[in-house]
VOBA-733768 format. One record per atom (N, C-alpha, C, CB): x, y, z; residue in one letter. Coordinates in pm, whole numbers, padded with zeros to 5 digits, always signed. Atoms other than C-alpha are relative to their C-alpha. Last residue first. Glycine has a CB too. Layout:
XYZa ...
//
This chain:
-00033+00008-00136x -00078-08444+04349x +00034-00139+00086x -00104+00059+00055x +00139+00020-00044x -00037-08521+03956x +00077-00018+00160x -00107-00150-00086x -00061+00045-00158x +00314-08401+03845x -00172+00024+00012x +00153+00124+00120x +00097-00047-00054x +00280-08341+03401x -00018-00113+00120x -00114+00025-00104x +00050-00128-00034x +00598-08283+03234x -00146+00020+00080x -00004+00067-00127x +00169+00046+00029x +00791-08618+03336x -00039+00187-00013x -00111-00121+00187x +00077-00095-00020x +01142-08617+03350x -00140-00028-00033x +00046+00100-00059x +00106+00027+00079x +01332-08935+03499x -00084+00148-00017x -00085-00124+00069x +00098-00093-00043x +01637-08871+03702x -00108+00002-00131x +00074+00155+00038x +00008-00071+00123x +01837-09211+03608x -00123+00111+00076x -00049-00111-00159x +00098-00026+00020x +01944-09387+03977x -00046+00097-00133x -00022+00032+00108x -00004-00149+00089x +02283-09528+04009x -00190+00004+00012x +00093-00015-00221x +00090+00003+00122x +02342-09715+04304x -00037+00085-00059x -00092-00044+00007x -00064+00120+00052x +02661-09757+04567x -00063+00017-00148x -00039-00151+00088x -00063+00167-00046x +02450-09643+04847x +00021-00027-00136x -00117-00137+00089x +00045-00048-00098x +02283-09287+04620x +00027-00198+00030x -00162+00111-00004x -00051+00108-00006x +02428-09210+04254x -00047-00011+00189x +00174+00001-00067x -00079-00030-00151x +02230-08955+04115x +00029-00170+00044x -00128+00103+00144x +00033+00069-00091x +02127-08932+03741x +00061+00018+00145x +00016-00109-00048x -00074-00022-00152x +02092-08688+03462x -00037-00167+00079x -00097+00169+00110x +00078+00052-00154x +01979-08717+03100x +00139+00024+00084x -00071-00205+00011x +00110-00076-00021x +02132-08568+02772x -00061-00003+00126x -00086-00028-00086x +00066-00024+00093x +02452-08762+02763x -00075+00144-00002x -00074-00104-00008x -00059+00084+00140x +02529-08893+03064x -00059+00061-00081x -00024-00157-00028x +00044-00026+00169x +02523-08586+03333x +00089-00149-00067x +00084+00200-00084x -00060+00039+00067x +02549-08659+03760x -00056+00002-00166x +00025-00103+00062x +00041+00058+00135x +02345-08528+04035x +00140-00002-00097x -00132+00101-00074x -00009+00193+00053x +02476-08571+04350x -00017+00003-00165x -00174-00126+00077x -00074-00014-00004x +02519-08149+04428x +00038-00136-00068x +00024+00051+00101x -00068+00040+00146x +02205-08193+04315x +00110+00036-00021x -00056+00044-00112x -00035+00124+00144x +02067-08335+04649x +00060+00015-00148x -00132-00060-00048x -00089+00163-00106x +02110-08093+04926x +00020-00090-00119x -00130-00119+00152x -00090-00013+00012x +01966-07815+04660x +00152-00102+00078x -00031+00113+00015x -00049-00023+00148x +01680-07935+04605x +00099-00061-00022x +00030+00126-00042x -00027+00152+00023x +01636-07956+04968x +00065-00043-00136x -00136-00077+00009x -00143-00006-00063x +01685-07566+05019x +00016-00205-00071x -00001+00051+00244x -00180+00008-00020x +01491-07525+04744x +00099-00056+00092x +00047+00111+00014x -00024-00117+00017x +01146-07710+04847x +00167+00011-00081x -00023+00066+00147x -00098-00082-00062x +01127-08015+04699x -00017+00129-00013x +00116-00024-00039x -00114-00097+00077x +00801-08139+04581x +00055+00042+00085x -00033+00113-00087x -00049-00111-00091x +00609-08455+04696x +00117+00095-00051x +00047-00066+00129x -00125-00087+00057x +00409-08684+04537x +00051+00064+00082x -00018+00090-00097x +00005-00113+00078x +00143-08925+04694x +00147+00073-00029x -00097+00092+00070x +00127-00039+00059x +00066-09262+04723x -00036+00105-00064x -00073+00000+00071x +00062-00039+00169x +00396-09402+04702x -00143+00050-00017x -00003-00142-00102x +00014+00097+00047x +00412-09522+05097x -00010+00033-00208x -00130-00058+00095x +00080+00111-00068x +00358-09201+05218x -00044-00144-00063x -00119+00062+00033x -00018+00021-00139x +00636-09040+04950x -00147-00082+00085x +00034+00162+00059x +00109+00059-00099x +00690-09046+04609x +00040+00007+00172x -00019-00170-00047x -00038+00180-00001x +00956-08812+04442x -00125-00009+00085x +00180-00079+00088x +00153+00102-00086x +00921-08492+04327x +00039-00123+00012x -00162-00022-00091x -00017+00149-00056x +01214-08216+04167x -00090-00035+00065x +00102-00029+00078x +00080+00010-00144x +01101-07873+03964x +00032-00175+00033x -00208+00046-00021x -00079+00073-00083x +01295-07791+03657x -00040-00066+00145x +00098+00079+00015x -00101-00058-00071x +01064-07601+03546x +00086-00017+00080x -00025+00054+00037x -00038-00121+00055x +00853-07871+03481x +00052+00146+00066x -00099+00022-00063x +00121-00012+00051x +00898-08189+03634x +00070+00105-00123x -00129+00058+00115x -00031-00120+00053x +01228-08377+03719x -00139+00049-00079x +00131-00016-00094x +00134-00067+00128x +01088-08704+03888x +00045+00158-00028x -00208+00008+00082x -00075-00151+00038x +01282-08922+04170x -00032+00076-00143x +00168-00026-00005x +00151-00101+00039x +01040-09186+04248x +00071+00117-00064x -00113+00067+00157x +00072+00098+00163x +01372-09474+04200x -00131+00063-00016x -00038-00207+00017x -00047-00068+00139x +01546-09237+04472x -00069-00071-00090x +00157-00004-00037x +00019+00106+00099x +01299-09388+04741x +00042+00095-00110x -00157-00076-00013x +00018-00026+00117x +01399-09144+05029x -00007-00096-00102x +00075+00073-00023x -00122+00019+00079x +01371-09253+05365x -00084+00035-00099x +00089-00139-00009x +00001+00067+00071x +01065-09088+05570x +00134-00026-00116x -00107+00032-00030x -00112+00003+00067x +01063-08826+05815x -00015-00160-00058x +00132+00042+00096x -00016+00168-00034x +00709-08708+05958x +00134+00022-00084x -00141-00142-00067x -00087+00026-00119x +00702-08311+06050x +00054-00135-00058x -00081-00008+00160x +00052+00079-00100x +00425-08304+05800x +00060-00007+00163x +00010-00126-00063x +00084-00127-00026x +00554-08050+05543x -00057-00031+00134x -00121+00031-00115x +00142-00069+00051x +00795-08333+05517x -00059+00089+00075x -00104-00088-00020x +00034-00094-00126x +01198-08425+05656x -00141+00092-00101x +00179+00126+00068x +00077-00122+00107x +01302-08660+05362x -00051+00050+00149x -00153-00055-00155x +00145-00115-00059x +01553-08857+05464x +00018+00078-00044x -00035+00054+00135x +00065-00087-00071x +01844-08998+05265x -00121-00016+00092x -00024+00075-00077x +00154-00007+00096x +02101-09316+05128x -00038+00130+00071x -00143-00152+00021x -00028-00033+00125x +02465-09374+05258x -00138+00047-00121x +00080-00126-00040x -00048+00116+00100x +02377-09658+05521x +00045+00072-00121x -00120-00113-00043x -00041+00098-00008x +02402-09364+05768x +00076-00105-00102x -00081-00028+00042x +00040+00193-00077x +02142-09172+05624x +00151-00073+00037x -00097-00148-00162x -00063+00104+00067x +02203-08772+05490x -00024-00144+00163x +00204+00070-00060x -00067+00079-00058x +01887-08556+05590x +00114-00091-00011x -00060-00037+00022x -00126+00151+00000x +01724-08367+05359x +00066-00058+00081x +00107+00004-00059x -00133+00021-00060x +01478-08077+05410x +00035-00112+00020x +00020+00052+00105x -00045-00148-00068x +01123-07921+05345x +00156+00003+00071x -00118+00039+00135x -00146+00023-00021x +01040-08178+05093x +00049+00136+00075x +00084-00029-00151x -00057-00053+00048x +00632-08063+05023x +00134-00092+00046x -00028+00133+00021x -00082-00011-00055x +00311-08238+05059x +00162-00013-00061x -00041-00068+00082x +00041-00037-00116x -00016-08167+04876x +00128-00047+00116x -00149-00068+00019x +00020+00081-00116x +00129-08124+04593x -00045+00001+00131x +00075-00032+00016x -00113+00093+00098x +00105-07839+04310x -00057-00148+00101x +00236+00061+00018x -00045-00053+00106x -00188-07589+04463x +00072-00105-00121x +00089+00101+00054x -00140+00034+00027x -00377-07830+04659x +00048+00076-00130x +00017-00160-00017x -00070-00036+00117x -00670-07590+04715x +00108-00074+00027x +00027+00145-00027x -00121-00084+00003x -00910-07680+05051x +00047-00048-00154x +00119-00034+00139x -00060+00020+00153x -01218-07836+05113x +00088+00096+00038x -00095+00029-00150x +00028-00134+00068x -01341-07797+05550x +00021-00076-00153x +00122+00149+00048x -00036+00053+00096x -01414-08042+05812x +00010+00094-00116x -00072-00099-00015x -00007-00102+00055x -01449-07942+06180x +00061-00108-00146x +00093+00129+00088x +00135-00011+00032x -01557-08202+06415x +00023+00022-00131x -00084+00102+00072x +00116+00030-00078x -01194-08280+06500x -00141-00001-00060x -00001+00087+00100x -00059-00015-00170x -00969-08143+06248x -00138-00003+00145x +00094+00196+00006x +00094+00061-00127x -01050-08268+05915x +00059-00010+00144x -00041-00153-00032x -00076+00015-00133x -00893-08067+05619x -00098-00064+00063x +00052+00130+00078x +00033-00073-00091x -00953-08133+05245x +00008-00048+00158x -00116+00034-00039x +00005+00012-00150x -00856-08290+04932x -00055+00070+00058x +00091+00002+00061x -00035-00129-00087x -00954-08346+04590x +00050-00018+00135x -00118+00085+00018x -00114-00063+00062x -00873-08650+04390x -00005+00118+00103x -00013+00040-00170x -00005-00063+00136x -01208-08784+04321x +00132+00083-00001x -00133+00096-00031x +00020+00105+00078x -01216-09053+04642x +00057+00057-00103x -00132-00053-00017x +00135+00004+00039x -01151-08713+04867x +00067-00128-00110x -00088+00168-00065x +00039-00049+00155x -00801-08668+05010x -00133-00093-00054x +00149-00029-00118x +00045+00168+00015x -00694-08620+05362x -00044+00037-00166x -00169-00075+00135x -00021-00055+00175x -00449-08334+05521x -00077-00113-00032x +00179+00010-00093x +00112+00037+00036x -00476-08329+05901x -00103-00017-00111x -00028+00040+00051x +00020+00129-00047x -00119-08350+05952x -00146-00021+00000x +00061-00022+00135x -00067+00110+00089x -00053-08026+05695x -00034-00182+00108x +00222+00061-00016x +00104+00029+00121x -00321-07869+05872x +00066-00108-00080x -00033+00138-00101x +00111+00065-00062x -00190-07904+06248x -00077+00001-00130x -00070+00074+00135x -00003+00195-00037x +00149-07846+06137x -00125-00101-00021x +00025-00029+00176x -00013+00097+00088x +00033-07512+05989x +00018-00166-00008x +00078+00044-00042x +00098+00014+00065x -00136-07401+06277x +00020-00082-00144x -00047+00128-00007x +00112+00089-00069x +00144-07466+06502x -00119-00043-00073x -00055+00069+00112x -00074+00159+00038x +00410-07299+06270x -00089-00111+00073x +00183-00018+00068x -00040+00070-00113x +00174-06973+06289x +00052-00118-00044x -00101-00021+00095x -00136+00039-00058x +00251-06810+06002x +00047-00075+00094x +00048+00079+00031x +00013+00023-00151x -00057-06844+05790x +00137-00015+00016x -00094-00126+00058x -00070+00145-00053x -00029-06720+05432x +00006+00012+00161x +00174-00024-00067x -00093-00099-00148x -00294-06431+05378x +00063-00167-00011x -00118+00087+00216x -00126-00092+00063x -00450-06539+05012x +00072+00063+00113x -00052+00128-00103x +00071-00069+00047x -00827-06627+05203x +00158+00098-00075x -00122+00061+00118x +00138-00069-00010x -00633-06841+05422x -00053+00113-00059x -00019+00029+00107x +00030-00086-00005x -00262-07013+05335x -00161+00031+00009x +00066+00034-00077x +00080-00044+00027x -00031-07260+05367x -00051+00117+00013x -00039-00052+00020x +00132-00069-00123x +00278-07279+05330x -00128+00000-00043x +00012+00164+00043x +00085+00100-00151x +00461-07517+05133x -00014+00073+00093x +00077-00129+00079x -00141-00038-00064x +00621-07261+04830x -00032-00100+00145x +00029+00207+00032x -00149+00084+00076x +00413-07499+04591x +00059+00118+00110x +00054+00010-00232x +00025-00046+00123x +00035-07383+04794x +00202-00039-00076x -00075+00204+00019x -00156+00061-00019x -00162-07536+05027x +00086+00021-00109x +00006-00156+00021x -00096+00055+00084x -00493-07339+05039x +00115+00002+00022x -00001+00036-00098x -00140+00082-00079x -00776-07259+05278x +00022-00062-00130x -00022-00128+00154x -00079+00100+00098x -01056-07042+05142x +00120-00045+00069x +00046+00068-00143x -00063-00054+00044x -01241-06902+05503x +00055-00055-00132x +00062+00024+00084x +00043-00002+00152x -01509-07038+05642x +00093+00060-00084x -00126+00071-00025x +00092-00123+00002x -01274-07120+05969x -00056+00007-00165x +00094+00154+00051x -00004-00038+00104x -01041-07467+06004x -00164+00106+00034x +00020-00133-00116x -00119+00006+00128x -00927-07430+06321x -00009+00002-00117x +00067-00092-00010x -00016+00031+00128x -01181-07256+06522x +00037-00025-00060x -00004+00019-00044x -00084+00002+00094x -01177-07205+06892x +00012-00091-00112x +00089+00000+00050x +00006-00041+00090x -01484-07119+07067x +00142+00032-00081x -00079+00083+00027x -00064-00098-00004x -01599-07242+07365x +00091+00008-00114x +00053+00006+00114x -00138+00022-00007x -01897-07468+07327x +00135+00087-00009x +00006-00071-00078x -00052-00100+00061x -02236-07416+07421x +00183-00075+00020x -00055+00169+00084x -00100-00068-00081x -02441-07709+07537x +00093+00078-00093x +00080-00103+00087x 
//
């Protein structure tokens, strides 16, 4: 039986890329629907890679940096954050992942610590109003507790 004919992931290159859009064959997709629907159907191969699985349809795709981004902060109540992801999902912030890459670039863990996640700017920028200088190093103080911003130069997805 014939089936009517809409395509989410298409032969096309599909990549997720550090500004957190994605994108098809180097055209970034705008629809906010389409993206949702990739970033929530995001999975990752035994070896590290990922790729999409939307219904039938299964494609590979390019994690540029991470495969999910910090698209906006939240302040908490008890004095701590949300993380508002590429995902839609919102998740408290575990300052103790907090990771200064390269180029200054901020990551902290997210789905349970499995994978990374880079701040866009705007988020960034929510949080280093906190940051704080001893010395040479930075930290942020978040409920009460200090946290040391740890640099690392090399951010595995």
């Amino acid at each position: 039986m014939a089936r009517a004919g809409f395509y989410a992931v298409e032969s096309g290159k599909i990549s997720f890329r550090r500004d957190g859009n994605w994108y098809s064959d180097d055209e970034r997709i705008d629809n906010p629907r389409i993206a949702m629907l990739f970033s929530r159907s995001l999975h990752r191969n035994p070896d590290g890679s990922f790729y999409l699985q939307v219904a039938e349809e299964r494609a590979p795709i390019t994690v540029e940096d991470t495969a999910y981004v910090v698209r906006t902060i939240e302040d908490d109540p008890g004095g701590g954050f949300t993380l508002v992801l590429n995902d839609g999902e919102r998740e408290p912030l575990d300052p103790a992942t907090l990771v200064i890459g390269a180029e200054d670039v901020l990551y902290c863990r997210v789905k349970h610590g499995e994978f990374r996640a880079r701040f866009l700017r705007s988020a960034y920028y929510h949080l280093s109003v906190l940051f704080e200088q001893e010395g040479k190093g930075f930290f942020i103080r978040v409920a009460g507790r200090r946290y040391p911003l740890r640099a690392s130069g090399s951010i595995l997805p």
